[in-house]
C-alpha angles and dihedrals in degrees: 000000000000112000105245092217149036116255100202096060089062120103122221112259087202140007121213100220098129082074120089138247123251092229127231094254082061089055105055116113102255093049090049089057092047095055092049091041090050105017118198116238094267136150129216119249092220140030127148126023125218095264120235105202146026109253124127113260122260125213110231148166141210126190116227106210123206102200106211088223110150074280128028117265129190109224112224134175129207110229125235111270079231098064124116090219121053098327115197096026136134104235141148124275102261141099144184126329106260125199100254091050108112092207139317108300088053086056087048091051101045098044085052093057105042092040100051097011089251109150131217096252091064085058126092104169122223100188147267136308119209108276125267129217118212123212083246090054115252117136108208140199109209097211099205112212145165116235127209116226125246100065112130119215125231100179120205096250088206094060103018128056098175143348122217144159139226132190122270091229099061086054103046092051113096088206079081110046103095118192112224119186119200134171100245131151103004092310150069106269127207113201134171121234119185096181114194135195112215147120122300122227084270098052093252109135101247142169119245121195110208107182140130116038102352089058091050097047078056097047084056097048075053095058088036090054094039097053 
């Protein structure tokens, strides 16, 4: 189902800047271990969107990539406009459950590999974050894990145009979570944007959207993180 209309025209109803950062000392490694090791009583923000079609759900996974830069940084792709599935969009890398896929961490790991070319031994895994459903069905398992530097993308030109990072701190900091609302699918949707100025994988200054579902796996890392 084609979007009727451009996300990025509209303008944010709301901006959640009276809540606060998770500051940088909260998002050094160590601190990081020790909150999936011993995770707080929290409770995700999103969960499961209004779904749009009729198709039967699909069991996914993302991996959510913590680059251990001098700062974190989350590592994101832009899809391919061709795609079936939300084509243009700044996603994970990540993609549908397969059979020979032992859980969800295995699914994270090969879809990032085959998607942007990063391989397993650059992956230390951190945990899970509660499951998202998406309004084209796929429930998905976002797999949160460091990455060591020195891995080198190739990304799958069908599926990736560009891989890019930006830094864990613009994205845990609510001053930057802007709420959008849009008629779509016979209702009045409510979606998260977080949109971020940076270098491109070239070095060219652009302007990434990050928005749907990614921005709403993120808004949950932020309460994950917050609590």
């Amino acid at each position: 189902m084609a979007l009727s209309f451009d996300p990025q025209e509209l303008p944010p109803v709301s901006v959640d800047d009276h809540l606060p950062a998770v500051t940088l000392a909260e998002l050094q490694e160590a601190t990081l271990r020790r909150r999936f090791q011993s995770p707080p009583d929290w409770a995700p923000e999103a969960m499961v969107e209004p779904r749009f079609n009729e198709r039967p759900p699909a069991h996914a996974s993302v991996l959510v990539g913590l680059v251990q830069r001098e700062e974190l940084t989350v590592l994101l792709t832009q899809r391919t406009a061709h795609l079936t599935d939300h084509p243009g969009q700044i996603s994970f890398p990540g993609g549908r459950v397969e059979p020979e896929d032992a859980n969800a961490v295995a699914t994270a790991l090969r879809e990032a590999q085959e998607e942007i070319g990063l391989g397993p031994e650059y992956v230390d895994v951190l945990g899970q974050l509660p499951t998202y459903t998406t309004g084209t069905g796929f429930i998905v398992t976002p797999v949160v894990a460091l990455v060591r530097p020195g891995f080198h993308v190739h990304p799958d030109p069908f599926e990736v145009a560009e891989v890019f990072e930006v830094p864990l701190s613009f994205l845990m900091d609510p001053a930057n979570h802007r709420w959008h609302a849009a008629d779509f699918g016979g209702g009045r949707r409510q979606f998260l944007s977080m949109p971020w100025s940076g270098k491109g994988a070239d070095g060219a200054d652009r302007r990434y959207f990050v928005w749907g579902a990614t921005a709403a796996m993120l808004r949950n890392l932020y309460r994950f993180l917050a609590a």
